[in-house]
C-alpha positions in Angstrom: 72.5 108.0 125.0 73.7 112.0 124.4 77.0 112.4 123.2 79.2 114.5 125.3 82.5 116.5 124.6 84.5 114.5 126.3 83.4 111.0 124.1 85.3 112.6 121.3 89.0 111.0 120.6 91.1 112.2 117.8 92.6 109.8 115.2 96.3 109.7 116.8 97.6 108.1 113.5 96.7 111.1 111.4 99.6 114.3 112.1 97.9 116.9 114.2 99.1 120.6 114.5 99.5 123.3 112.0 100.6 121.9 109.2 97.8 118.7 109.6 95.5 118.6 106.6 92.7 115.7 107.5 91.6 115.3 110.8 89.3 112.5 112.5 87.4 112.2 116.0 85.7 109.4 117.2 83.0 108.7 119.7 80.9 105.9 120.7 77.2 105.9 121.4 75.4 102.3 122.1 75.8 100.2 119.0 76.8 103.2 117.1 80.2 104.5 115.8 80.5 108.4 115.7 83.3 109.8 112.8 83.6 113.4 112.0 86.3 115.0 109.3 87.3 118.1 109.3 89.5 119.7 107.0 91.6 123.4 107.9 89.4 125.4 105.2 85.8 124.7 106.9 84.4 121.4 105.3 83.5 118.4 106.9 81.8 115.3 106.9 79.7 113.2 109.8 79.4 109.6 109.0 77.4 106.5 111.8 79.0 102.9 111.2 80.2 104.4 108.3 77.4 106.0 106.5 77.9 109.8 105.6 74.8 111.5 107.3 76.0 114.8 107.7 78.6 117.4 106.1 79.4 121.1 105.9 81.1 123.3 103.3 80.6 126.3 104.7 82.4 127.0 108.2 85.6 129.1 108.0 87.8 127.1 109.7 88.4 123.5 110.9 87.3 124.5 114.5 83.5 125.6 113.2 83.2 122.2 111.5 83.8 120.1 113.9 81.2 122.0 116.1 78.9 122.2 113.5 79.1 117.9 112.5 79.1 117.2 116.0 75.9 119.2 116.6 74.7 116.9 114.5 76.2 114.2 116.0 74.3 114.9 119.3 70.7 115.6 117.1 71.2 112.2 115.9 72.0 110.3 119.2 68.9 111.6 120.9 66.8 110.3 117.5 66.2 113.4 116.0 66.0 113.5 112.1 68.6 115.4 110.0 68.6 117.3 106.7 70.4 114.5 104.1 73.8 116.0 102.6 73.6 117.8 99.5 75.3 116.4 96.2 79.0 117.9 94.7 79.2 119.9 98.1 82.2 118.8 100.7 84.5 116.6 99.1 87.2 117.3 101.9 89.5 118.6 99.1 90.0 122.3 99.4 88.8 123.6 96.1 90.3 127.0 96.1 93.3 127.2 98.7 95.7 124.1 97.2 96.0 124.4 93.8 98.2 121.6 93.9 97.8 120.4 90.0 97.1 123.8 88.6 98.6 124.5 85.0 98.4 120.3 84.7 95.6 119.1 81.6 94.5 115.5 82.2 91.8 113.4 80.3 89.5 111.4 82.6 87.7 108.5 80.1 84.9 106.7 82.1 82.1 109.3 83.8 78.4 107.9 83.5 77.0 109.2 86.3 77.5 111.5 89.7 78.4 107.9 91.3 80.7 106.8 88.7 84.6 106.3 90.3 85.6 108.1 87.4 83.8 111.6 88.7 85.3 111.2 91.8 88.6 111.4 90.1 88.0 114.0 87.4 86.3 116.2 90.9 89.1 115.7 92.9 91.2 117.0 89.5 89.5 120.0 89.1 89.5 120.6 92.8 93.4 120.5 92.8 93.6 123.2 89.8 93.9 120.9 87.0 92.3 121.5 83.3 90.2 118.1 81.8 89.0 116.6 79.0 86.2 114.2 79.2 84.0 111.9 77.8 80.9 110.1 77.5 80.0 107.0 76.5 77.2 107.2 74.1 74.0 109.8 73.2 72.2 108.2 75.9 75.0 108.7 78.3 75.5 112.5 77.3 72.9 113.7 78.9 74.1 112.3 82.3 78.0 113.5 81.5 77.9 116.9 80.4 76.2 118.8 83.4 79.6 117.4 84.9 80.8 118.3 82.4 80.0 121.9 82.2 80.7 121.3 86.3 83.9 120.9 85.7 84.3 123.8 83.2 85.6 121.3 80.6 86.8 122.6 77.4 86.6 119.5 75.2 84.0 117.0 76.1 83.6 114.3 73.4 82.2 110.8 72.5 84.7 107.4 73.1 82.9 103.8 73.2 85.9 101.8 73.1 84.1 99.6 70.6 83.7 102.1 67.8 86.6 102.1 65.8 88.1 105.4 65.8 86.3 107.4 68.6 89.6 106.9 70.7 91.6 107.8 68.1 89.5 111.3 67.6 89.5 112.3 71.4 93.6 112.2 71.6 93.7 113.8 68.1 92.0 117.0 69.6 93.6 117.2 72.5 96.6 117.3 70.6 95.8 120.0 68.0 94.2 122.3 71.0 96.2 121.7 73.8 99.3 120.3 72.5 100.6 118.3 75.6 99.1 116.1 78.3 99.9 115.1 81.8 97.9 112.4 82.9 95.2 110.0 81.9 92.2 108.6 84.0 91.3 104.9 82.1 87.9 103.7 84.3 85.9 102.0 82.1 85.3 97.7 81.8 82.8 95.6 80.4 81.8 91.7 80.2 78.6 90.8 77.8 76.4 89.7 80.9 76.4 86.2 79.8 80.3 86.1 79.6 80.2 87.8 83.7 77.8 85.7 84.8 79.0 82.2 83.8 81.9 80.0 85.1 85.0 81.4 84.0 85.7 78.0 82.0 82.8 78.2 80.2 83.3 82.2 78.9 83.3 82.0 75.1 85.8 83.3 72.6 83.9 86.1 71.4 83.2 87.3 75.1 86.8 86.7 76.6 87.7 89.1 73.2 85.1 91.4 73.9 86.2 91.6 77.7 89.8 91.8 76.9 89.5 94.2 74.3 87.3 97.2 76.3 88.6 96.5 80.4 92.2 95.8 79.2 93.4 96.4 76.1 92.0 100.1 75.8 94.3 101.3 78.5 97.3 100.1 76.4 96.0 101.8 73.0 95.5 105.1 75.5 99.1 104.6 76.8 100.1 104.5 73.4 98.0 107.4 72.1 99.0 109.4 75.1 102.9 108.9 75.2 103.7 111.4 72.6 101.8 114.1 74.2 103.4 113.5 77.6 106.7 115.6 76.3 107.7 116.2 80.3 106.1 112.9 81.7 103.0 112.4 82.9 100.8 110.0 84.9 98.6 106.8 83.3 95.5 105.3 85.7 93.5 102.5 85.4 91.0 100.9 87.5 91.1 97.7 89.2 89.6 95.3 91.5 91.0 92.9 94.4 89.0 90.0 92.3 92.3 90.2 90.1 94.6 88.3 92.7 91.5 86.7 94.7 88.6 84.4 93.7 85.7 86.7 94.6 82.4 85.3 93.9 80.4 86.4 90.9 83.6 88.7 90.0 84.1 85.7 87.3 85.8 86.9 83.8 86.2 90.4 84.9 88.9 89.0 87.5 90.8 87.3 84.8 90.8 90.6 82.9 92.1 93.1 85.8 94.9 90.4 86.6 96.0 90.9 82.6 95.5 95.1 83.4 97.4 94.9 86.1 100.1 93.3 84.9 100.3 95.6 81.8 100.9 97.9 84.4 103.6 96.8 85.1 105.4 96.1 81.6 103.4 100.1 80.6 105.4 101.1 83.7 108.9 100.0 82.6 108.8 101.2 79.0 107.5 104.1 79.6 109.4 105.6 83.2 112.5 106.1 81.3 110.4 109.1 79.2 108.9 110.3 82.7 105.5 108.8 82.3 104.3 106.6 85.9 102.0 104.3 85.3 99.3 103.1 88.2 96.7 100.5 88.6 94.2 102.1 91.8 91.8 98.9 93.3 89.4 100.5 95.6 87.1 98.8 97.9 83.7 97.8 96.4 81.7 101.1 95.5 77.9 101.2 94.8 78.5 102.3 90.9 76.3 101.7 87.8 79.1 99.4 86.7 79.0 97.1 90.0 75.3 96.9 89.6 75.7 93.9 87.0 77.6 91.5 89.8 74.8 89.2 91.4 74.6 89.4 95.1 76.5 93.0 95.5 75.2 94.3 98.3 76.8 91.3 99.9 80.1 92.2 99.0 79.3 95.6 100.6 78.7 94.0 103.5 81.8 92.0 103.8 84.0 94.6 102.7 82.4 96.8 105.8 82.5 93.9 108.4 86.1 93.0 107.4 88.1 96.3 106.6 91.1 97.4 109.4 89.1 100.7 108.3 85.6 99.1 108.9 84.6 101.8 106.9 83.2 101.5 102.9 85.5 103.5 100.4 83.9 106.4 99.0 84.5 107.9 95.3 85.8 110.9 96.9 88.2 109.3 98.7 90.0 107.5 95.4 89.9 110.8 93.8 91.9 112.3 96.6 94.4 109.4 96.4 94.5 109.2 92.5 95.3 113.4 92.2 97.8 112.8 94.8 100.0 110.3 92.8 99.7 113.1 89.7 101.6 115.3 91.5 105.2 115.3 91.2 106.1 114.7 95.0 104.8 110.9 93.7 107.5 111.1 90.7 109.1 107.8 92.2 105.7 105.9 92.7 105.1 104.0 89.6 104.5 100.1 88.4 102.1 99.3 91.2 98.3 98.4 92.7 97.3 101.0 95.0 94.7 99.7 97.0 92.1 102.4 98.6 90.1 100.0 100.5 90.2 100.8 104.4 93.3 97.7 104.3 90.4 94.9 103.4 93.1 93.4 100.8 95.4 92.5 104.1 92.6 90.7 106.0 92.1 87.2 104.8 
């Protein structure tokens, strides 16, 4: 069935006009659900029932993406095959016309891979104008991190495995000596000994409870800690959660006991620290195809639901908590602080 001009309706719950940043149009072709954003500098992004298949960086203007995405649109209602979208291109953040973090240095701990939540965020970042530190997990993981690294022009890019004593210790002691001052820190990294995860939360030993604790919630209070004196005008703490924290959601196991204790350290970081000017956040997207989700049995179930379910019936994207997380790091969200953001297309509403 061909897609006309007229099958296109704007998202009326997004501001239109001048000002607008983000907008959406819809249209409906048989069983399939047409979405294109655009953005007012040119880039764009086509997705079907919620699958990106198309997206632009290139058009000058808001006007030549749309009829560029929904060229495609029409190519792929009559069957025709398109050209997949290229990696690190659109990200629907402008990345030269709102340097609205520019002058701010931020460390983002928790980058494996191009697909990690934790590139999304440092992207977004460095997108906005902002200077970052980052760091890799181990030799193996180096080669991975520091082409996004070097992506990202990052002047300090070191080693932290939260399990090596000292390694955390090292990265703040740098950014101290070089940059002197900090204004916000990305924490995204967890892990469960695969024995612990995978078996009933009653029968999770001592030394693999400890081990959970120590990495997915613990960490993010030594960094708060580390962090605090270098904050000297405030700043902004992250961490990364999960909806498993406040839900039983199966195979989450262990790993929902420990984002319940991260998110309530949140809170008690939160109130300590916002008399000194530092907000604190806990950000639970929507379940995202990462290396670190790859160890929960049955995941691509959970995908499903989440996409079935969702007000959004959409599937969060990594680009999409970046854009959220740089957001509340910019002092317009001075008053936000002590809370879970949820960036999940409203699935934590539906029961």
């Amino acid at each position: 069935m061909p897609l006309r001009n007229a099958d296109w309706e704007p998202n009326r719950e997004i501001p239109v006009g001048k000002g607008a940043t983000l907008q959406q149009f819809f249209a409906v072709s048989g069983k399939d659900r047409f979405e294109i954003s655009v953005a007012p500098w040119g880039e764009g992004q086509l997705k079907v029932n919620g699958e990106e298949i198309a997206r632009t960086a290139e058009a000058k203007d808001r006007s030549q993406a749309f009829a560029t995405l929904k060229q495609a649109a029409q190519r792929y209602a009559r069957g025709e095959s398109l050209d997949q979208p290229k990696k690190g291109r659109a990200r629907l953040i402008p990345a030269v016309k709102a340097k609205l973090l520019e002058g701010k240095k931020g460390l983002v701990v928790g980058i494996a891979n191009d697909k990690s939540i934790a590139w999304g965020c440092a992207a977004a970042f460095r997108a906005f104008g902002a200077e970052l530190a980052v760091t890799y997990l181990n030799d193996k993981a180096r080669k991975h991190v520091e082409p996004l690294a070097h992506a990202l022009e990052a002047p300090i890019v070191m080693p932290l495995d939260a399990q090596v004593p000292g390694q955390m210790e090292a990265v703040f002691e740098r950014i101290g000596k070089e940059w002197g001052s900090l204004d916000f820190v990305v924490h995204s990294i967890a892990f469960a000994p695969k024995e612990t995860l995978q078996g009933r939360v009653i029968d999770v030993p001592l030394d693999g409870f400890l081990t959970t604790m120590h990495v997915s919630c613990w960490t993010f209070l030594r960094m708060a800690k580390l962090a605090e004196p270098l904050m000297k005008k405030g700043g902004t703490l992250f961490t990364m959660t999960y909806y498993g924290s406040r839900a039983v959601v199966r195979n989450y196991n262990v790993m929902g006991v420990a984002k319940a204790a991260l998110e309530s350290a949140v809170r008690y970081a939160s109130a300590e620290l916002g008399p000194k000017g530092i907000r604190v956040h806990a950000i639970s997207p929507g379940p995202l195809a990462t290396r670190a989700a790859s160890g929960i049995p049955e995941f691509d179930k959970l995908l499903e639901k989440a996409k079935a379910k969702a007000p959004a019936r959409s599937l969060v994207s990594i680009e999409d908590v970046g854009a959220a997380t740089a957001f509340l790091a910019h002092d317009v969200a001075r008053l936000i602080t002590g809370d879970t953001i949820y960036i999940d297309g409203g699935y934590h509403v539906v029961d």
